[in-house]
C-alpha positions as CSV (number, residue, x, y, z in Angstrom):
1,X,164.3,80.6,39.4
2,X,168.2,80.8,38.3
3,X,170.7,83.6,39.1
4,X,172.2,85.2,36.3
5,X,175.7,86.2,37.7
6,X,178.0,83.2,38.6
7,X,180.8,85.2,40.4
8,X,178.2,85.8,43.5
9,X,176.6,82.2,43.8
10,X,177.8,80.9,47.5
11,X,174.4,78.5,47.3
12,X,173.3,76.0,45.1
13,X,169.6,76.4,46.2
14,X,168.0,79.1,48.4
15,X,164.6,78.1,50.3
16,X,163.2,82.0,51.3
17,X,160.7,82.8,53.0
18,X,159.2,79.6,54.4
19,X,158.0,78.6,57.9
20,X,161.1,76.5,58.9
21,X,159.7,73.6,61.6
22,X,163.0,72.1,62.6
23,X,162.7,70.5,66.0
24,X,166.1,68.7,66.3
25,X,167.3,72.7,66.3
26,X,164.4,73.9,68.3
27,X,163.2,76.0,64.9
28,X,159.8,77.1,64.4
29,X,159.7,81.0,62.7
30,X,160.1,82.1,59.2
31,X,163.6,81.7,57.7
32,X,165.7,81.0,54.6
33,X,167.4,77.4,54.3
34,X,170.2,77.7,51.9
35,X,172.0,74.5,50.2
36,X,175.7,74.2,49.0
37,X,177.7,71.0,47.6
38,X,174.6,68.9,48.6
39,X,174.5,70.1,52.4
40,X,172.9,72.7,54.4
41,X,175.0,75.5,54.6
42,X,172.5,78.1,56.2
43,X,169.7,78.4,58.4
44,X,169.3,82.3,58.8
45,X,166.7,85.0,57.8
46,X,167.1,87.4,55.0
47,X,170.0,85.6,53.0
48,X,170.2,87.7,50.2
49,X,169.4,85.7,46.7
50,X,171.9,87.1,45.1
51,X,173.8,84.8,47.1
52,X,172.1,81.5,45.3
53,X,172.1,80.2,42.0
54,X,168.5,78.8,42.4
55,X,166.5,81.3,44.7
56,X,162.6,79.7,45.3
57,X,160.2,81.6,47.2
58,X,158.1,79.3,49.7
59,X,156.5,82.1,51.6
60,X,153.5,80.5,53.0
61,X,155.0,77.0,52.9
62,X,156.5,74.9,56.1
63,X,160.0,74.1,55.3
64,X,161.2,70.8,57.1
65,X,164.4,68.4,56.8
66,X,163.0,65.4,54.6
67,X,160.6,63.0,56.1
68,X,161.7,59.7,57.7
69,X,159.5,56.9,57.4
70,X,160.0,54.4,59.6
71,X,158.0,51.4,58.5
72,X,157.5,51.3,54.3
73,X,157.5,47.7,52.6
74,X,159.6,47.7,49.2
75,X,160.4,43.7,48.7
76,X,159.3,40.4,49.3
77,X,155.9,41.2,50.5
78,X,153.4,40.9,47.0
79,X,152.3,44.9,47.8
80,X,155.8,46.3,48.1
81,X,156.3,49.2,46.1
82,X,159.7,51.2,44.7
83,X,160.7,53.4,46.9
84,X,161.9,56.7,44.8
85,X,158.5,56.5,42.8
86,X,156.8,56.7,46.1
87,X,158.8,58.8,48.6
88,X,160.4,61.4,47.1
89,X,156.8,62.8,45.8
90,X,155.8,63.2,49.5
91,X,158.8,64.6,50.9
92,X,160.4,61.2,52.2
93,X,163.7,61.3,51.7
94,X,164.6,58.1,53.7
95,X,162.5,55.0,54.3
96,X,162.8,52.0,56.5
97,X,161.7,48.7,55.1
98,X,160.0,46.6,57.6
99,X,160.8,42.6,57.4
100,X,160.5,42.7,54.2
101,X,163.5,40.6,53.7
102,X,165.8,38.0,55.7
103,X,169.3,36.9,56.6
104,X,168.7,34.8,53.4
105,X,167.1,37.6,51.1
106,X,168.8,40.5,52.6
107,X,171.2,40.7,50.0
108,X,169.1,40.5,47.2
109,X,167.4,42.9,48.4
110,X,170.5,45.4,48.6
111,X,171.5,45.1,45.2
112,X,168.4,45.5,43.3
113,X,166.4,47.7,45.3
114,X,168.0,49.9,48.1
115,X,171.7,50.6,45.9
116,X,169.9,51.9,43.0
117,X,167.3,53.9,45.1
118,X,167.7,58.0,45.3
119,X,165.8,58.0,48.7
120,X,167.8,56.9,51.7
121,X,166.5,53.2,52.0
122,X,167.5,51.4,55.6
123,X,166.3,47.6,56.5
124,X,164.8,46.3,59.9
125,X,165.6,42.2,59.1
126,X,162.9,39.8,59.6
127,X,163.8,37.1,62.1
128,X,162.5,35.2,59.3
129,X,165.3,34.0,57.1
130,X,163.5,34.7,53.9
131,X,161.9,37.4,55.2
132,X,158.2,38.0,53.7
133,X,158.9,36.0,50.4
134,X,155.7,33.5,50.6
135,X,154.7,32.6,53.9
136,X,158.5,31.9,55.9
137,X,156.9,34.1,58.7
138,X,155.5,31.1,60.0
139,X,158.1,28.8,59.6
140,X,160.2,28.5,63.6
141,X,163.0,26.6,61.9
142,X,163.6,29.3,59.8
143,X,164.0,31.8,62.1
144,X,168.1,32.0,63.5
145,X,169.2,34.5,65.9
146,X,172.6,34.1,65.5
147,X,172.4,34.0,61.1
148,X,170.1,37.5,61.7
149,X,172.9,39.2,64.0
150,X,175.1,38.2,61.6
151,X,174.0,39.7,58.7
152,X,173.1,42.3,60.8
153,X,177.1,42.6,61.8
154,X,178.1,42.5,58.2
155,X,175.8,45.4,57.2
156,X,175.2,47.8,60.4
157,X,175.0,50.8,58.0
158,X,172.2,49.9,56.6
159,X,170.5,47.2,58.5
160,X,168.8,49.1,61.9
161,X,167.6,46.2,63.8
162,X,164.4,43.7,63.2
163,X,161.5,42.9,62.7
164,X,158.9,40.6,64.5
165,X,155.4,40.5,62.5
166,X,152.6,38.3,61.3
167,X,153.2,34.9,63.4
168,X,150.3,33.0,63.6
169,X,151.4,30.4,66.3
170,X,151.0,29.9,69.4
171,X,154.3,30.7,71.5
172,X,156.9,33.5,71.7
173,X,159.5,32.1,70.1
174,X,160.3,34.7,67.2
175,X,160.0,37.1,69.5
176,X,162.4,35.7,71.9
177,X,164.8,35.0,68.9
178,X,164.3,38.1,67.0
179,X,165.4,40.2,70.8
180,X,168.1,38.1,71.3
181,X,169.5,39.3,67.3
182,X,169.3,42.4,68.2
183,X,170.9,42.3,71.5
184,X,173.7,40.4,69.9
185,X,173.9,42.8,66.9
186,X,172.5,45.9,68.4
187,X,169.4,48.1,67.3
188,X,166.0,47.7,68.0
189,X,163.2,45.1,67.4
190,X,159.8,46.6,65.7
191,X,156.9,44.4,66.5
192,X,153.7,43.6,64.9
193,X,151.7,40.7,66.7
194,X,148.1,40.4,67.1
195,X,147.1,39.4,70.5
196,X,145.8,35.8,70.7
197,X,144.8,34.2,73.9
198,X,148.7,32.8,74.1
199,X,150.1,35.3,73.4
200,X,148.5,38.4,75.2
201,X,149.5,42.1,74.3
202,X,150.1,42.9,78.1
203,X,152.5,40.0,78.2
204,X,154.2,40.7,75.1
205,X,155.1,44.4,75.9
206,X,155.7,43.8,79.5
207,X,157.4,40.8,79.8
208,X,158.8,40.2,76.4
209,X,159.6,43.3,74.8
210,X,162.9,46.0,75.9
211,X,163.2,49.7,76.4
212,X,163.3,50.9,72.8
213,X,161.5,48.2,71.5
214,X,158.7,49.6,69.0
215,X,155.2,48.2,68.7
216,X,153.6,49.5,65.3
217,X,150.2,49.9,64.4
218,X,149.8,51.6,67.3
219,X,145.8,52.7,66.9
220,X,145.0,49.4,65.2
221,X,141.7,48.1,66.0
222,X,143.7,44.6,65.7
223,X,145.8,45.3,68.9
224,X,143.2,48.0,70.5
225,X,144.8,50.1,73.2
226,X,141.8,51.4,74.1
227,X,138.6,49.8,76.4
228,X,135.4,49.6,75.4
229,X,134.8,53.2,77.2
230,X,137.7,54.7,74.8
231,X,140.0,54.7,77.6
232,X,143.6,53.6,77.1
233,X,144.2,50.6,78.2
234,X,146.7,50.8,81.7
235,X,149.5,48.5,80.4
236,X,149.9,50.6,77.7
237,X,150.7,53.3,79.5
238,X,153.1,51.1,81.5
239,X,154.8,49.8,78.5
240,X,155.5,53.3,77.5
241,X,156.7,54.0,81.2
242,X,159.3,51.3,80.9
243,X,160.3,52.5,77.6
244,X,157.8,50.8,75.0
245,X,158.2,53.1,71.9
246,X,154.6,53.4,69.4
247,X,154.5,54.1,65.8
248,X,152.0,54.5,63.8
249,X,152.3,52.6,60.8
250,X,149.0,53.6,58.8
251,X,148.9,51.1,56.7
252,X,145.2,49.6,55.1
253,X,144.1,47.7,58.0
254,X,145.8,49.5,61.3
255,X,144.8,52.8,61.7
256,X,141.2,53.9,63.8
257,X,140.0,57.3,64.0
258,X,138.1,56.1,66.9
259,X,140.9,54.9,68.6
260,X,143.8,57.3,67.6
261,X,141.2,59.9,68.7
262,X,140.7,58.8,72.0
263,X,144.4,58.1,72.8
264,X,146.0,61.6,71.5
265,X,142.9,63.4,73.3
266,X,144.4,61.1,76.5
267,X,147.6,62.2,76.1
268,X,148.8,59.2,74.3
269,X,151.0,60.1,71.0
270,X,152.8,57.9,69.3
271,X,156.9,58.3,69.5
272,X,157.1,58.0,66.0
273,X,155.0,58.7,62.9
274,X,155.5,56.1,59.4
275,X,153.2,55.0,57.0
276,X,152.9,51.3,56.3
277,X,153.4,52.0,53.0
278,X,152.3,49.1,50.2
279,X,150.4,49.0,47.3
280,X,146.8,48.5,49.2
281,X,147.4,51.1,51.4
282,X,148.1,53.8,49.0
283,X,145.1,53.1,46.8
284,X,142.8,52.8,49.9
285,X,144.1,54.9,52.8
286,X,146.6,57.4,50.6
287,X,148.9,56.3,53.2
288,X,151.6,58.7,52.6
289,X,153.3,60.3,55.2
290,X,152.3,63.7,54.3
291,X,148.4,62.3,54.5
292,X,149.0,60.3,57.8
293,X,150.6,63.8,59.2
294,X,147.3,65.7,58.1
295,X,145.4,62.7,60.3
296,X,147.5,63.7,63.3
297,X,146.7,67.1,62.6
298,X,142.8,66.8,62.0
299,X,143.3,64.6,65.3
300,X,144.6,67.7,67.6
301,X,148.0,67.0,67.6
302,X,150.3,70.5,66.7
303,X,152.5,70.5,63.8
304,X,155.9,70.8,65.0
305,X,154.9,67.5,67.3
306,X,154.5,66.0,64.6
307,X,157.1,67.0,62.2
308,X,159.2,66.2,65.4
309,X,157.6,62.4,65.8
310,X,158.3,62.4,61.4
311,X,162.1,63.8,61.4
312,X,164.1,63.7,64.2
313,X,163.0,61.3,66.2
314,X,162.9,58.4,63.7
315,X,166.1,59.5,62.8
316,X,167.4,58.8,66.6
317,X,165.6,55.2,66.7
318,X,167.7,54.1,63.4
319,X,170.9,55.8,64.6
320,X,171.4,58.4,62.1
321,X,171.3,61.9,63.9
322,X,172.8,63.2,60.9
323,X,169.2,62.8,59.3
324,X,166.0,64.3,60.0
325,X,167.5,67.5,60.8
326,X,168.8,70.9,59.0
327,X,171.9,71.6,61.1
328,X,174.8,72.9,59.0
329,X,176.6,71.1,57.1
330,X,174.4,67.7,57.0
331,X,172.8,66.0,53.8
332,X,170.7,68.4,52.5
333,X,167.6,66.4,52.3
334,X,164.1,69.0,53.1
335,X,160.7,69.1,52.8
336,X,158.6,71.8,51.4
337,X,154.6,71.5,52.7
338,X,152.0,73.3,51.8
339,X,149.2,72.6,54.5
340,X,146.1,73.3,52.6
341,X,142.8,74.6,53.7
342,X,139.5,73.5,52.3
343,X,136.9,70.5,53.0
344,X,138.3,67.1,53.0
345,X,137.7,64.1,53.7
346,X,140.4,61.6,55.3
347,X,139.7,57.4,55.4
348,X,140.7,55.5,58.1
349,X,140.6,51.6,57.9
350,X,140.0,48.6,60.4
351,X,136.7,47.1,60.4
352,X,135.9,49.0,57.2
353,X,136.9,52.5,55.7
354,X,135.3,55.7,57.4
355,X,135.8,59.6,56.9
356,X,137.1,62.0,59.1
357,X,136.1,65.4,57.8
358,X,139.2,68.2,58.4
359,X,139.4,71.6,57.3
360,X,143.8,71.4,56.4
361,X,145.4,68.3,54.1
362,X,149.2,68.6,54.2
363,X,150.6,68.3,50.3
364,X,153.9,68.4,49.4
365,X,155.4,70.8,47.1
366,X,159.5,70.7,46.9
367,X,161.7,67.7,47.8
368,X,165.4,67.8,48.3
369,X,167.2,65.0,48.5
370,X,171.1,65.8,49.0
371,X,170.8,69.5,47.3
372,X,169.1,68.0,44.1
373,X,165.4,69.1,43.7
374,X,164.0,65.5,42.8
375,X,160.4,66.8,43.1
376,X,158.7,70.3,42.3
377,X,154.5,70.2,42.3
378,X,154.4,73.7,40.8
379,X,157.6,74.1,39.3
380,X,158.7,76.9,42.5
381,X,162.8,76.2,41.6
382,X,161.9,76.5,37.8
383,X,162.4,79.0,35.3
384,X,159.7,80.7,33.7
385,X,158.9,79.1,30.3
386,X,159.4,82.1,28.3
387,X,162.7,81.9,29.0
388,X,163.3,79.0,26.7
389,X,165.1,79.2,22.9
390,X,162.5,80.0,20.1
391,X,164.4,76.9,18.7
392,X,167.6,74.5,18.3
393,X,169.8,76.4,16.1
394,X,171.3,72.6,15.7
395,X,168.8,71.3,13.5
């Protein structure tokens, strides 16, 4: 609801009463978050609402920077979706497209779908000059080292490294090219490959693969880091050892209950939690990134790990502290969760589509993207309807 007195509005938007899970501050307790000018101003408890124009109370609600999802598909791939329509109703307020375009596409791609977009939209570059457009994943000739650092040079603010996916030939070669990019450029190199008897997942992370690097899909049943007794495999856990990040990367074909299960009950979490998000795996999976946090959650893992492995740490991989966090005076873009209790039923996906039965489904009621509430389920920062004119006097 509004304030009514405008000399005593410090805040644009006070958050009170919420359970604020802030990791990158090592916050976890009830407190207020208060906005000003489109940053955080205040983390604190009891700021007084007289202090804000809009005061909402989220008592019972987790209050958490905005989500960051680090692998999302919006162009050149046939399922890609628009971000804003997509994000910003599940507390995402910044999205990494995967590969979805390259050297070639890229700026296409800037000017029609990541300037005009609300949520903060970021690009891994597909070693593939055309990126996903038809089938260029396949095409070697196509795929230039230096051309990708370049474009990655002329755009570093945006552009966060590259991305490796989808080759169905024999040899390492856009591996080996897309690395060198981003050595020459900087950032890091997400990978999704299949093993095939040429190219064998042990080799690829081991040999092929830097510290940093990021294999997604990590509980695929595709690339399956776990043995026929459930056990994780032992080169994955050396992979990780020499610096090997995992992401999870939902998606509608590369997420296992059995497997994710296994692993996170091993002590093997992934380093960062994203989504996959595309047309087939929203309709199927409702591969959001608050649904694929209630997975972890139904899973074992606790809360603030994962807001952690949703916020601030995907934030570090893309090199943009000043995200995925609520220290003063940085973008104010939050999360608002309600984590639900009832009977539910969550889908996973690989060989077919199974249910995981949990007791808690994490929805998301406020989004704040840059002090602007963009999305309010139930209408908490809203005025109460009677407070509307009994008619326009102008007509």
């Amino acid at each position: 609801m509004t304030t009514s007195d405008a000399t005593t509005r410090k805040y644009d938007l006070l958050l009170k009463g919420g359970r604020v899970v802030d990791p990158a501050n090592n916050i976890d307790g009830q407190f207020d978050v208060a906005t000003s000018g489109g940053h955080i101003a205040l983390v604190d408890k009891n700021i007084s609402p007289a202090l804000a124009r809009t005061v909402a109370d989220v008592s019972g609600l987790v209050v958490t920077p905005g989500l960051v999802d680090l692998h999302a598909h919006f162009y050149g791939y046939d399922g890609a979706i628009l971000p804003d329509a997509h994000c910003l109703p599940e507390g995402t307020t910044t999205a990494v497209d995967v590969g979805g375009s390259g050297h070639l596409t890229f700026d296409d791609f800037n000017e029609f779908v990541i300037a005009p977009a609300t949520t903060n939209v970021f690009a891994l570059l597909n070693i593939a000059g055309e990126g996903m457009v038809g089938q260029p994943e396949q095409d070697i000739e196509g795929m230039d080292a230096e051309l990708t650092a370049a474009k990655i040079a002329q755009r570093p603010d945006i552009i966060v490294g590259v991305k490796v996916a989808h080759y169905m030939g024999p040899g390492w070669e856009p591996l080996d090219r897309g690395v060198q990019a981003a050595e020459e450029a900087g950032g890091f190199v997400m990978v999704d490959q299949s093993p095939i008897h040429t190219r064998p997942m042990n080799e690829m992370m081991l040999e092929h693969m830097r510290p940093g690097d990021m294999v997604t899909h990590c509980y695929a049943l595709s690339k399956p880091m776990t043995d026929i007794d459930d056990k994780v495999k032992p080169y994955f856990i050396e992979a990780r050892e020499r610096g090997v990040q995992f992401d999870v990367g939902h998606g509608a074909g590369s997420f296992s209950f059995r497997i994710a299960k296994a692993a996170i009950e091993q002590g093997f979490l992934p380093d960062t939690v994203s989504t996959d998000m595309h047309r087939a795996s929203i309709l199927v999976n409702q591969a959001t990134m608050p649904e694929t946090m209630t997975k972890l959650l139904a899973l074992g893992m606790e809360l603030p790990d994962i807001v952690k492995r949703s916020t601030w740490d995907p934030a570090q991989a893309i090199g943009h502290p000043e995200l995925g966090n609520l220290g003063q005076t940085v973008p104010a873009d939050i999360a608002v969760l309600n984590v639900t209790e009832g009977d539910f039923g969550l889908v996973d996906n690989g060989t077919g589509n199974r249910v995981f039965k949990a007791d808690k489904r994490i929805v998301c009621e406020i989004t704040v993207k840059n002090g602007q509430v963009v999305w309010d389920k139930n209408g908490l920062t809203r005025d109460d309807w009677t407070s509307a004119p009994p008619t326009n006097p102008a007509l």
